[in-house]
C-alpha positions as semicolon CSV with decimal commas, in nm:
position;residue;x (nm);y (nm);z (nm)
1;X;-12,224;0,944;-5,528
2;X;-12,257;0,652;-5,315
3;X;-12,016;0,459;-5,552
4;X;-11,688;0,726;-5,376
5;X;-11,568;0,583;-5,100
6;X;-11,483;0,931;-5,012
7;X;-11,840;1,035;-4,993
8;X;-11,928;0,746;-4,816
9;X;-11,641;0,808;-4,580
10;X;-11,716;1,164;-4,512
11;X;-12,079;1,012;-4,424
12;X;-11,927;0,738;-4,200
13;X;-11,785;1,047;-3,995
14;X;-12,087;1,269;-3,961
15;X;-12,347;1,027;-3,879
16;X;-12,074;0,834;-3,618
17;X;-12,018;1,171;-3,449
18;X;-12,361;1,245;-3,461
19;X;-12,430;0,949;-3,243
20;X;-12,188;1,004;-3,034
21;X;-12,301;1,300;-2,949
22;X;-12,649;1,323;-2,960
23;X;-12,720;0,980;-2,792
24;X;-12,382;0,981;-2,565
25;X;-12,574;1,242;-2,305
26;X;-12,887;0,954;-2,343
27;X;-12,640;0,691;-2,243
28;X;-12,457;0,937;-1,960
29;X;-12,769;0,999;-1,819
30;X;-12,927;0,692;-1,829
31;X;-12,598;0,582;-1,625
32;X;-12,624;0,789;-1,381
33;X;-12,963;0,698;-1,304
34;X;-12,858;0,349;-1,245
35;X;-12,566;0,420;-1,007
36;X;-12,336;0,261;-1,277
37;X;-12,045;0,455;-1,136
38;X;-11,665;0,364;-1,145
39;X;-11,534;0,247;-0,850
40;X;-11,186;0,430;-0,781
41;X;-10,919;0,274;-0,567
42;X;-10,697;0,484;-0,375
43;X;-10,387;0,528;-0,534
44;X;-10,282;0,850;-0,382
45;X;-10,350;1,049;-0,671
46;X;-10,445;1,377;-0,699
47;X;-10,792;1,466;-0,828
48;X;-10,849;1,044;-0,794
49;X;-11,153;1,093;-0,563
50;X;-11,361;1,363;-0,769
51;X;-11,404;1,092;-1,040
52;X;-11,562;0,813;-0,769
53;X;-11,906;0,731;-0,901
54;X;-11,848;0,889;-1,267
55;X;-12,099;0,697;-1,474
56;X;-11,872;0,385;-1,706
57;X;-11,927;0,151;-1,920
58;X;-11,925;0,460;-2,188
59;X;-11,726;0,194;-2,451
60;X;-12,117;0,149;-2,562
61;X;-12,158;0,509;-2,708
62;X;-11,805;0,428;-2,941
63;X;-11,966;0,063;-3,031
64;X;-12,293;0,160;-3,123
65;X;-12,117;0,508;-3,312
66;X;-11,894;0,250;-3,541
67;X;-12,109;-0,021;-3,605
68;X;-12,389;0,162;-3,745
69;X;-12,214;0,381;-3,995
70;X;-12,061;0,063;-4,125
71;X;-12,333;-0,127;-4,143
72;X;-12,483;0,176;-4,344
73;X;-12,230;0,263;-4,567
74;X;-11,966;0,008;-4,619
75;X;-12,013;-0,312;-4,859
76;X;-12,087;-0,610;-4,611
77;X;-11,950;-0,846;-4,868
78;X;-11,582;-0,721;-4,817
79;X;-11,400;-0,993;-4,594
80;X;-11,216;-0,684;-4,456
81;X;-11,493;-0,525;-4,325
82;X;-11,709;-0,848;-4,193
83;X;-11,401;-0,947;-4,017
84;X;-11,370;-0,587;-3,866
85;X;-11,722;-0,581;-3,742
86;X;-11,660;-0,927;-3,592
87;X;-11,317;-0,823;-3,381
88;X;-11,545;-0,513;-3,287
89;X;-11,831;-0,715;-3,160
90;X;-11,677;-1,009;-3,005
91;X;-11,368;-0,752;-2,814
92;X;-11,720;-0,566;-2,682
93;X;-11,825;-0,805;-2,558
94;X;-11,494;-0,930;-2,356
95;X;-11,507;-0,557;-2,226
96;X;-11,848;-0,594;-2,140
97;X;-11,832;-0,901;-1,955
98;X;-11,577;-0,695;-1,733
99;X;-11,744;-0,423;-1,663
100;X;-12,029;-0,596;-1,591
101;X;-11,881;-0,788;-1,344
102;X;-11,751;-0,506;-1,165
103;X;-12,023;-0,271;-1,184
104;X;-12,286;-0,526;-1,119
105;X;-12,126;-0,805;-0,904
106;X;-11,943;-0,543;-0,747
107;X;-11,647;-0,762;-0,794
108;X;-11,348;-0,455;-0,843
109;X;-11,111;-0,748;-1,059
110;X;-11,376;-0,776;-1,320
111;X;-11,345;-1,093;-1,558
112;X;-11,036;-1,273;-1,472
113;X;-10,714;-1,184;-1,692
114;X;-10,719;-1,554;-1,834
115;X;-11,041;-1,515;-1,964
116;X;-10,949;-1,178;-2,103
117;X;-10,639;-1,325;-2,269
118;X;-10,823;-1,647;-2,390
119;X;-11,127;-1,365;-2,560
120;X;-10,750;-1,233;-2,721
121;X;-10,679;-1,558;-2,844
122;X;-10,998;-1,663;-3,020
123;X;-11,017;-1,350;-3,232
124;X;-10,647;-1,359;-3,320
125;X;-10,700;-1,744;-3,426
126;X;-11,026;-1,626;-3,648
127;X;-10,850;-1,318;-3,779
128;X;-10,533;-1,551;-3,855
129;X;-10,726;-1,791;-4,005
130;X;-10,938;-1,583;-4,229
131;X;-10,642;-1,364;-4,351
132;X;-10,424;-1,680;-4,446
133;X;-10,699;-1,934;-4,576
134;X;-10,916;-1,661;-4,736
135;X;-10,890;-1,674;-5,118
136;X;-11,075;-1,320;-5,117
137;X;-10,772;-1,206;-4,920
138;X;-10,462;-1,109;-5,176
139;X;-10,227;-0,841;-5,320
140;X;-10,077;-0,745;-5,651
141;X;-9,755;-0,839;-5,666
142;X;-9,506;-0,577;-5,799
143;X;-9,345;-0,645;-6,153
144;X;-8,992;-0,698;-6,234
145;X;-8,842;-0,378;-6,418
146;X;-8,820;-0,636;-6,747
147;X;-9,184;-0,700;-6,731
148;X;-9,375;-0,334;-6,668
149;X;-9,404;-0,247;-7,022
150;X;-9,550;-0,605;-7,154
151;X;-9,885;-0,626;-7,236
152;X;-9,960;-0,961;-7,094
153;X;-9,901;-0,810;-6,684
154;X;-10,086;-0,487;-6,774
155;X;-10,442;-0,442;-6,814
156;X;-10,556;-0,230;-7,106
157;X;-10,647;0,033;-6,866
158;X;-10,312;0,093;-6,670
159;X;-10,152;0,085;-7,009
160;X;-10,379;0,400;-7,152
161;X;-10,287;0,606;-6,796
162;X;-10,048;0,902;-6,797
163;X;-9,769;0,606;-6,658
164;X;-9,719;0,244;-6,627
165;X;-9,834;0,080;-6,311
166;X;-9,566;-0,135;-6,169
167;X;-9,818;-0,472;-6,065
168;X;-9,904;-0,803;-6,206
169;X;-10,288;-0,816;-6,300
170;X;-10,306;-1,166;-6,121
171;X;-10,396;-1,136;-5,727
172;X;-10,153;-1,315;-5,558
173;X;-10,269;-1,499;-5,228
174;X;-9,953;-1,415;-4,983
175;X;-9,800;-1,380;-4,582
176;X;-9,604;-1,070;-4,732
177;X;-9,670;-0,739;-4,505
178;X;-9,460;-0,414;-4,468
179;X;-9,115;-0,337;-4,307
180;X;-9,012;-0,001;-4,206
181;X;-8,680;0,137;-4,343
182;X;-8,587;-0,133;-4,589
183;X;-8,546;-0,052;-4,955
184;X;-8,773;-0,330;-5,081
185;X;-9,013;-0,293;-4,798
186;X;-9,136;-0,598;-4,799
187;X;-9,136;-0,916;-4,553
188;X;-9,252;-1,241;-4,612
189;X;-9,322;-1,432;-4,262
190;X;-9,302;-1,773;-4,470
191;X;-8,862;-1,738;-4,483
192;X;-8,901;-1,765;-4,112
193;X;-8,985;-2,136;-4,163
194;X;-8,682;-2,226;-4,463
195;X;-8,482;-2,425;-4,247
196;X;-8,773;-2,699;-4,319
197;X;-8,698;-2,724;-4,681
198;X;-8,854;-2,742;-4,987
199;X;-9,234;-2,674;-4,934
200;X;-9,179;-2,481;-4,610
201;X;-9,461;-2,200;-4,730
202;X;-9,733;-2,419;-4,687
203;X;-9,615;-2,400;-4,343
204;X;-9,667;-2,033;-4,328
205;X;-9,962;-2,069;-4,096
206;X;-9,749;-2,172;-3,794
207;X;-9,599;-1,860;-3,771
208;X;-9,820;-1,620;-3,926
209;X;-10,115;-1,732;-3,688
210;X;-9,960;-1,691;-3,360
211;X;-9,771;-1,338;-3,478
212;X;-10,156;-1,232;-3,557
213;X;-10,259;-1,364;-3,163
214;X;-9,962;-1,190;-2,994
215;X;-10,000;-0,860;-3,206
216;X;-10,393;-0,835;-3,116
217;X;-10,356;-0,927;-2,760
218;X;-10,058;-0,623;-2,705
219;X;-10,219;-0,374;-2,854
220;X;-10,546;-0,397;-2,665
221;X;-10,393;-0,436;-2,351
222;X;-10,197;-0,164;-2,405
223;X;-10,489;0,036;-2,494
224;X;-10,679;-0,058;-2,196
225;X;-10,347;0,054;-1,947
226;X;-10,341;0,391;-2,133
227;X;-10,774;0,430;-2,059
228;X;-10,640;0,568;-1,672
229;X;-10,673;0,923;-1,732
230;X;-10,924;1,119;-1,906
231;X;-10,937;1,141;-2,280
232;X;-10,641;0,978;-2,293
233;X;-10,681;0,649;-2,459
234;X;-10,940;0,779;-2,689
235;X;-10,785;1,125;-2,799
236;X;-10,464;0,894;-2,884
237;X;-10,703;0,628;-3,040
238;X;-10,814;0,890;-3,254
239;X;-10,486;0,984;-3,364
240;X;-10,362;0,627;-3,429
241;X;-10,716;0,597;-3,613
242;X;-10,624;0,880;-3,849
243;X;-10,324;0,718;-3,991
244;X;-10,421;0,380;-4,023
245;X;-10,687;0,558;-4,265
246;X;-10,418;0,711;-4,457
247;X;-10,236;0,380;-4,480
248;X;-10,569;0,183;-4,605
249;X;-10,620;0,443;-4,844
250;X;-10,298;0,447;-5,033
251;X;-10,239;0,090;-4,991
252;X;-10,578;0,039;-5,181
253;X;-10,558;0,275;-5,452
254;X;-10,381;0,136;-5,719
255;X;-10,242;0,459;-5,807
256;X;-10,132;0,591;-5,495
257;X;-9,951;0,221;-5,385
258;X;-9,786;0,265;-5,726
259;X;-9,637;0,638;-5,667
260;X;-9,536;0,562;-5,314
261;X;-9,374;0,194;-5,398
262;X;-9,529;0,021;-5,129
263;X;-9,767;-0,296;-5,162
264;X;-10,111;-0,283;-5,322
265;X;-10,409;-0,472;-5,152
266;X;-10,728;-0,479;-5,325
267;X;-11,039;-0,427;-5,169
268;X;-10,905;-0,235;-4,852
269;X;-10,981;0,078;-4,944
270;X;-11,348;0,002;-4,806
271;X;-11,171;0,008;-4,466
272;X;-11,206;0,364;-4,483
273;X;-11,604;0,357;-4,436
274;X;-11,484;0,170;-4,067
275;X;-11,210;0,350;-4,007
276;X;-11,399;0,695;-4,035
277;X;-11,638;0,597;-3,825
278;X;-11,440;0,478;-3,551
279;X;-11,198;0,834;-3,560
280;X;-11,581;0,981;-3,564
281;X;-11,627;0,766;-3,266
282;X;-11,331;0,823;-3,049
283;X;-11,404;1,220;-3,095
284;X;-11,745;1,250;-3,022
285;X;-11,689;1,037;-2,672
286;X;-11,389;1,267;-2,651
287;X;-11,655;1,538;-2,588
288;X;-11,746;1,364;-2,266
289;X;-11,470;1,179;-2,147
290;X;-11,186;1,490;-2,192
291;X;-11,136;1,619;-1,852
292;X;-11,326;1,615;-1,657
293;X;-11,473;1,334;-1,746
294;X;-11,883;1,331;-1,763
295;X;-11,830;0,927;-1,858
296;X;-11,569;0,626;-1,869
297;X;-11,482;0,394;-2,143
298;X;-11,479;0,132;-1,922
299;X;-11,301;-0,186;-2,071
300;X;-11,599;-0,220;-2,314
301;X;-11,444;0,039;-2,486
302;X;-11,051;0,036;-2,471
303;X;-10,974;-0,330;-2,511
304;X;-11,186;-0,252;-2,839
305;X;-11,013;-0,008;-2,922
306;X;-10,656;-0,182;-2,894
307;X;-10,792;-0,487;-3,049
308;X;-10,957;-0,354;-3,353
309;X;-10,630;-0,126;-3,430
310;X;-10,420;-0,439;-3,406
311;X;-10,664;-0,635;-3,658
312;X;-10,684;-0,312;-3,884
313;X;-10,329;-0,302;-3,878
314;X;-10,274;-0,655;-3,951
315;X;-10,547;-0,689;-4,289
316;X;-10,349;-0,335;-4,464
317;X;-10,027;-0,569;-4,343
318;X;-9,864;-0,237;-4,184
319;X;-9,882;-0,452;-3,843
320;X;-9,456;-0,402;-3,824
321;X;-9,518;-0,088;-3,801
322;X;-9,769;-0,091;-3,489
323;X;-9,455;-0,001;-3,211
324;X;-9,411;0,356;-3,423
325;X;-9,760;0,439;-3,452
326;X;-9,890;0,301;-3,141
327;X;-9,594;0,418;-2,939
328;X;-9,813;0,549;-2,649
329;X;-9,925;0,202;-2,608
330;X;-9,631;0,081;-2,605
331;X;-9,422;0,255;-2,348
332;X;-9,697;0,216;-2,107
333;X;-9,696;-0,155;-2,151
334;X;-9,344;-0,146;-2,103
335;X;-9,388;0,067;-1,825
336;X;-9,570;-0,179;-1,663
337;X;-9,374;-0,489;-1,777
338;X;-9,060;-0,319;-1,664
339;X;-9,211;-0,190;-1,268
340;X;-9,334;-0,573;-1,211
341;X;-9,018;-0,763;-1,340
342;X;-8,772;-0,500;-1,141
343;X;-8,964;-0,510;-0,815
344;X;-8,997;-0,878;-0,831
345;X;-8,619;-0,891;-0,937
346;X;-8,508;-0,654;-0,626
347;X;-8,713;-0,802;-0,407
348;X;-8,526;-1,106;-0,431
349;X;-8,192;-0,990;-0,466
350;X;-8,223;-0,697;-0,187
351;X;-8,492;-0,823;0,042
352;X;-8,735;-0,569;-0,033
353;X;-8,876;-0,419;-0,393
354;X;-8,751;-0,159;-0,552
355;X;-8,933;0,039;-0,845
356;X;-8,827;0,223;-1,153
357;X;-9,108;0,434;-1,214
358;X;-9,296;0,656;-0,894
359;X;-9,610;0,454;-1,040
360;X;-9,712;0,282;-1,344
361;X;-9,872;0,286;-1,601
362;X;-9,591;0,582;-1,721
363;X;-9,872;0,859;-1,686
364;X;-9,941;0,786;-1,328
365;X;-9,552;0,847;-1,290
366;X;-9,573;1,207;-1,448
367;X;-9,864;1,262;-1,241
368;X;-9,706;1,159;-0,909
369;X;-9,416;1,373;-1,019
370;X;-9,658;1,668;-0,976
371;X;-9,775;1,762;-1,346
372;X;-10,181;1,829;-1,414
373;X;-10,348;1,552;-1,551
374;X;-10,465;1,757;-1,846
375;X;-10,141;1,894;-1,941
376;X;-10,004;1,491;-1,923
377;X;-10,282;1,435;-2,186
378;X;-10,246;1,687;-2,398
379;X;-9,855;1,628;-2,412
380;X;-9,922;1,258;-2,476
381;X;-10,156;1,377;-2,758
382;X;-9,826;1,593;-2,927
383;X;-9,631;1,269;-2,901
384;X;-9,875;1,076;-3,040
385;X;-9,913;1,312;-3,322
386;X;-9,546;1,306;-3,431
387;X;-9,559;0,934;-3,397
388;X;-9,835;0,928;-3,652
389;X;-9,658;1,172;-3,875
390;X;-9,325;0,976;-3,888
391;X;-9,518;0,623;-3,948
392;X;-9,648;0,784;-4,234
393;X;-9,335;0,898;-4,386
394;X;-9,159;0,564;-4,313
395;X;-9,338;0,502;-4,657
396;X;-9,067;0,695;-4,832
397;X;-8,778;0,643;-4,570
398;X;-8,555;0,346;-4,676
């Protein structure tokens, strides 16, 4: 049984939400007993003072509830997972570092944002690396219509099944990913560099590599601006966690890749073991942290979260597809990114700053604007939903 990697799935997801939940309370108290209580600043916000001194640093219950599983159930010679389990640890331990600093040092700005950003960097450059150089890293490419019925491309299995599988039986080592809405939904980030000539794919590295750093450092700052109310960042986590299973899944069944017409990548499918646990994860925290919140996530868990959804993204090369599916991330980056640049651009041109949004991130806008942090969440948790829904079904819409 332990050969399905839907059994071993379905275990990932018990014994992670088992942990999360019997050994979450451990953690909470355990907390609490050592005063390691968030320190709130006064923004004005209703409700903002009830959560002074809630016990954080809560990312540790999610770490602890997908490494395990993994380590358990998912084969630790797959690149995909060992790199996985390396973006998990090593974005920990950037969010650790912070909330140490703050809870401990009593220092409210944490590690420094160029040390956060430089913790981005490194695992975007390892995770670049590894997914370009890597020889165990390839797809199958998809057949010309002239060649699907030749017995030299298919293997004497795929020619016995009810219908001809459409791709090559070599493994092609490639910078190809997936493009929403295109008919042949397919992009190769080599053709970025043709204007050097022949021999420009062995080039491929100077764009792919820094595309891999910016993608990873978004998302998980995006993640860690949504982590401001409760549940919020890890109910839509969850969500976002869902699909990306779905997407691993199909992309690495060679059956499913070939009815939907989208690219086949070996090996991935054992993303599901991680994957299940860390949906497992973000739902049993989600039994403390939805409101009101018994714990925090602290940064030890949401710029894991961000990061490890950008590097899951990235190795099932659906990464183009990140600003639909992670859409909650990225309006309140935006919302951010668009508050800073206008006040500092009024501020100039008027003599005093001007804002667009009552506060950001977006959801402290809503909330200043009156509406109950819980109904904000859940609302953000229907959007999120229909963003997951219509990534999905950009499979089939080109």
């Amino acid at each position: 049984m332990f050969q399905y990697l839907s059994f071993r799935a379905a275990l990932a997801a018990i014994t992670s939400l088992t942990i999360s939940l019997l050994f979450g309370k451990s953690l909470i108290n355990y907390l609490k007993k050592k005063q390691i209580g968030e320190t709130i600043r006064d923004l004005g916000l209703e409700g903002q003072n009830e959560k002074a001194g809630t016990p954080t640093m809560g990312g540790l219950i999610i770490l602890g509830a997908i490494l395990i599983p993994t380590l358990l159930f998912a084969k630790l010679t797959n690149i995909y997972i060992l790199l996985i389990l390396f973006a998990t640890l090593w974005l920990g331990f950037i969010g650790f570092l912070d909330d140490y600093i703050k809870v401990f040092r009593k220092d409210k700005e944490g590690l420094a944002g160029k040390f956060k950003i430089m913790g981005q960097i490194v695992i975007g450059i390892v995770v670049g690396i590894t997914l370009y150089f890597n020889q165990a890293v390839v797809i199958r490419e998809k057949l010309p219509e002239a060649k699907i019925r030749t017995t030299t491309e298919i293997s004497a299995f795929e020619r016995s099944s009810s219908h001809i599988v459409k791709f090559s039986r070599k493994p092609t080592h490639s910078t190809k990913t997936t493009i929403p809405f295109v008919k042949n939904n397919e992009f190769d980030y080599s053709v970025l560099l043709a204007f050097l000539g022949n021999g420009y794919r062995k080039w491929a590295y100077l764009i792919f590599i820094p595309i891999v750093i910016l993608i990873i450092t978004a998302v998980s700052n995006g993640a860690n601006l949504t982590d401001g109310m409760d549940g919020l960042a890890t109910g839509t986590s969850a969500i976002i966690g869902v699909t990306l299973g779905i997407l691993a899944w199909v992309s690495g069944n060679i059956v499913f890749a070939d009815y939907l017409n989208i690219m086949y990548i070996p090996n991935t499918g054992e993303l599901s073991i991680y994957v299940s646990a860390f949906v497992g994860a973000c739902i049993g925290f989600l039994w403390y942290n939805s409101y009101p919140a018994q714990v925090f996530m602290g940064d030890t868990g949401s710029l894991t979260l961000g990061g490890v959804i950008a590097v899951f993204a990235i190795m099932i090369r659906k990464e183009l597809l990140i600003p639909i599916l992670c859409g909650i991330f990225l309006v309140e980056n935006l919302s951010v990114v668009l508050q800073v640049a206008y006040f500092k651009y009024s501020r100039r041109k008027y003599g005093e700053g001007r804002r667009i949004f009552l506060m950001s991130p977006l959801h402290h806008h809503f909330q200043k604007r009156g509406y109950a942090e819980p109904k904000i969440v859940l609302r953000f948790f229907i959007v999120g939903i229909m963003l997951a829904v219509f990534t999905i079904i950009t499979l089939k819409i080109r």
